[in-house]
N, C-alpha and C positions, 0 to 999 in steps of 0.2 A: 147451612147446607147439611142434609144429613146422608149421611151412607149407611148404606144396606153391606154387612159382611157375613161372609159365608164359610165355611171353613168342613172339606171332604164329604160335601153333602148336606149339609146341615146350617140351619142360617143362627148364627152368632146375634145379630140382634141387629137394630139401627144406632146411630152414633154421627153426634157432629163429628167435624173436621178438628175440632181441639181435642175431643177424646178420642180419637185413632192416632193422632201424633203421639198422644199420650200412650197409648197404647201401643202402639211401634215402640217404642221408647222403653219402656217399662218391660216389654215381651210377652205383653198379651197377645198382640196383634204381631202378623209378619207379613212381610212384606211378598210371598206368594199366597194370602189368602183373597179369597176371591171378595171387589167389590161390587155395589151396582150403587148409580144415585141417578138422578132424575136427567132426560136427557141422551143416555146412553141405550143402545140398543142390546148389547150383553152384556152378562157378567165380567169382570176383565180384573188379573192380579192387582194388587194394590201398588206394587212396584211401577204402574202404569199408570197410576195418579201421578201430574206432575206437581198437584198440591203439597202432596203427601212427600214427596223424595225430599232428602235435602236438596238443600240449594247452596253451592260452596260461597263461602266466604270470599267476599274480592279483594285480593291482594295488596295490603299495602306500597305507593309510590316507593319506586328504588331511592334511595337517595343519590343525588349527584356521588358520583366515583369520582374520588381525588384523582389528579394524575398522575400516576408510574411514572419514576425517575427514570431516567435513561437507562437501561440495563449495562451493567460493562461490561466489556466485551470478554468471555470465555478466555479461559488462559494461554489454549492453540492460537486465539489470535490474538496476541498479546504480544508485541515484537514481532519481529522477521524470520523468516523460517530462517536463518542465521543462526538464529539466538535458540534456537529448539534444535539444534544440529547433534546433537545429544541423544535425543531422542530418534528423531530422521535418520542418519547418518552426514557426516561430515560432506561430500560432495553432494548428499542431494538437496542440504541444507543450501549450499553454495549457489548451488544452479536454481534452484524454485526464489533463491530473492535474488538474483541478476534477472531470473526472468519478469519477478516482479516490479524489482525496477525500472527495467529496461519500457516497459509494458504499460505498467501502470502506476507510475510513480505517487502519483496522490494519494492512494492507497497504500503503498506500502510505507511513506513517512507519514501516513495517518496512524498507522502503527507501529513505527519505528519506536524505539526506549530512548528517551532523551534524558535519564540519568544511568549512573555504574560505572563500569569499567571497561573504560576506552581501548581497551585492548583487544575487544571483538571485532570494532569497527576497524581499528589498526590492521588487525590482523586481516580482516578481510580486503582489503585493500591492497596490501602488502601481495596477495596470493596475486590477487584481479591484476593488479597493475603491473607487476613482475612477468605474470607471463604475456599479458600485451609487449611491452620492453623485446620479451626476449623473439617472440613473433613477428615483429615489425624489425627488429636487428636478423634474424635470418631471411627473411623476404629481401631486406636489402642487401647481403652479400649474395643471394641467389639473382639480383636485379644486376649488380657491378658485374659477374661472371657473365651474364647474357648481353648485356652492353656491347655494342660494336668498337673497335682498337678507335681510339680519337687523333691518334697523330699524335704530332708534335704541340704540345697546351707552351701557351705563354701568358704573362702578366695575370691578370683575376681569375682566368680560366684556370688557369696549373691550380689556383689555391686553394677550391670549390672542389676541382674534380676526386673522385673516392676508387681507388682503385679497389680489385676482390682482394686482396691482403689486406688494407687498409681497413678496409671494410667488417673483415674477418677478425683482426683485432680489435676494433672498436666493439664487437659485440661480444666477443671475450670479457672485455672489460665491465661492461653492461650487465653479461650475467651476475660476474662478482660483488659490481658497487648497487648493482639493481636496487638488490630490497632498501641500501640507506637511502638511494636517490630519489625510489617511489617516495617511501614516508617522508623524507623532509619537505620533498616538494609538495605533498598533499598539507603538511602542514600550517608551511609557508601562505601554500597560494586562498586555504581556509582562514587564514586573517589576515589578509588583504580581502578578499570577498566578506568577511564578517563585519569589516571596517567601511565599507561600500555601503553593506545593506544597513548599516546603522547610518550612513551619511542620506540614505534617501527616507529614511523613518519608517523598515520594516523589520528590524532587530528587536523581535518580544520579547525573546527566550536568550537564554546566554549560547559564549561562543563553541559551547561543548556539542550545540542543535547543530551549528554548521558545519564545525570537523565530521559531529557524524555521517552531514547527506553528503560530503564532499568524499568520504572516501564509501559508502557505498556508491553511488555515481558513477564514481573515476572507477573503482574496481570491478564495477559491471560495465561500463562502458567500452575499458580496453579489452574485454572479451571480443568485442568487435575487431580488434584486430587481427585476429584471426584469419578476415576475408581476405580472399584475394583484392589486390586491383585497389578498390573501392575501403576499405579499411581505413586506413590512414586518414583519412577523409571523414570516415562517418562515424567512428570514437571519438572525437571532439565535439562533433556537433551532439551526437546524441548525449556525452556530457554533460553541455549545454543546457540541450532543453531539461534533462533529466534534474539537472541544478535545478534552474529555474522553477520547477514544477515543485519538487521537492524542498525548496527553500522559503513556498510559500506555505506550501500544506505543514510543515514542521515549525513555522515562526509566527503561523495564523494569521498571515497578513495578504494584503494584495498581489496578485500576480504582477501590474503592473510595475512596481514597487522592486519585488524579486527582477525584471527585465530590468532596471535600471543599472541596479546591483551589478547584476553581470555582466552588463555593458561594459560599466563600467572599469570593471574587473580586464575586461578584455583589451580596452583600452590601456591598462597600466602593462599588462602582459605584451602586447605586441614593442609597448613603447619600447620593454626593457631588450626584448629579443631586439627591435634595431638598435636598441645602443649596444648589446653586445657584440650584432655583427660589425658594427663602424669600429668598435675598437680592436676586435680580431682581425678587420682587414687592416684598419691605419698600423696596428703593431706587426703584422707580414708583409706589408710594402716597404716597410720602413727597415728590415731585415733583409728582403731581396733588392731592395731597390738598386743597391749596387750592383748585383750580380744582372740584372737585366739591363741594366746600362753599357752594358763590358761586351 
């Protein structure tokens, strides 16, 4: 094929298509010199040959992309906002993981820290479950004061009923022995449940996993008590499920598994509550019995 180029007027000569590549190339030729070839009704830039243009190179196949590891997780969300109180400030540290907890449990013992120093988790517990204690002890001497006069109580009635004195020193005493009562019994009742969820084969992790969700649980759950009415009531269960939910999201096991666990649990709990009450009542019948004889 040959082409006619022209250049400001004046014709440049004829020329295959090898010698004008060539000549692009070299800089004889440019790519706004006019050309003509056979076919065409005008002159037209050379830039308008699509012979003449490069033509780009097709891109080499991508290789397969390995797959990216899990990224981990940024260090804000590394632990409970607890554990960054530091940072936040100490009560808003407090309140953003009781709400997490409370809320959304699987998430927040998906980032809970299951090794360090138990002393966070202690301590947060201590705070939660201390002022539940001492909220549920002023509700009920503000409950005995409102009570109507009962008369004259005899036999099991007298040994049950809680007068507003009564009442009033029992929660005296509750502020003072509070904080050991909280922690031992979160302690305590953390392996007996640790010993459950290894008896139904959901214990992965050791028993450091379970003190942990057991005292944020318990310490965001007695917040609930707080409510009127309905309080006393709904800090145990949500407990409850908050355990459960959290003891499987931290142990990596089944939920079902965790429900067993805590049944369980609950069942050794109430057991001991009745044998406590049978032996507080059989040991005050056994002290009054005279006296209500006479």
């Amino acid at each position: 094929m040959t082409i006619h180029i022209g250049r400001a007027g004046s014709k440049l000569g004829s020329f295959s298509e090898f010698e004008v590549r060539q000549g692009l190339a070299s800089g004889r030729f440019f790519l706004t010199d006019l050309g003509w070839k056979e076919g065409m009704e005008t002159w037209a830039p050379l830039s308008q040959f699509p012979e003449l243009t490069p033509r780009p190179e097709p891109m080499p196949p991508l290789p397969d992309e390995p797959a990216l590891p899990e990224a981990p997780l940024p260090p804000a969300e590394i632990g409970l906002p607890w554990d960054h109180r530091r940072d936040i400030g100490f009560l808003n540290g407090f309140l953003q993981t009781a709400y997490m907890v409370l809320l959304n449990p699987a998430e927040a013992f998906r980032r809970m820290l299951e090794t360090g120093s138990l002393a966070n988790p202690l301590l947060y517990n201590l705070i939660g479950g201390w002022f539940g204690a001492i909220v549920s002890g002023l509700y009920l001497v503000l409950t005995t004061r409102l009570q109507p006069a009962p008369g004259n109580l005899t036999g099991a009635r007298a040994l049950f009923y809680l007068t507003p004195a009564l009442a009033l020193r029992e929660t005296k005493i509750l502020i003072v022995v509070g904080p050991v009562l909280v922690t031992v019994s979160t302690l305590l009742t953390s392996i007996i449940a640790h010993l459950f969820l290894m008896l139904a084969g959901g214990a992965n992790k050791s028993y450091q996993v379970t003190l942990r969700v057991f005292c944020f649980c318990y310490g965001s759950a007695q917040l609930l008590q707080a409510l009127p009415v309905c309080g006393n009531l709904l800090a145990p269960t949500w407990f409850l499920v908050s355990c459960i939910i959290g003891l499987a999201a931290a142990h990596n096991t089944g939920t079902g598994r965790s429900v067993v666990a805590m049944l369980l649990f609950l069942a050794a709990c109430f057991a001991c509550c009745v044998g406590a009450v049978m032996l507080a009542v059989g040991t005050d019948m056994q002290s009054i019995g005279p006296l209500l004889k006479q």
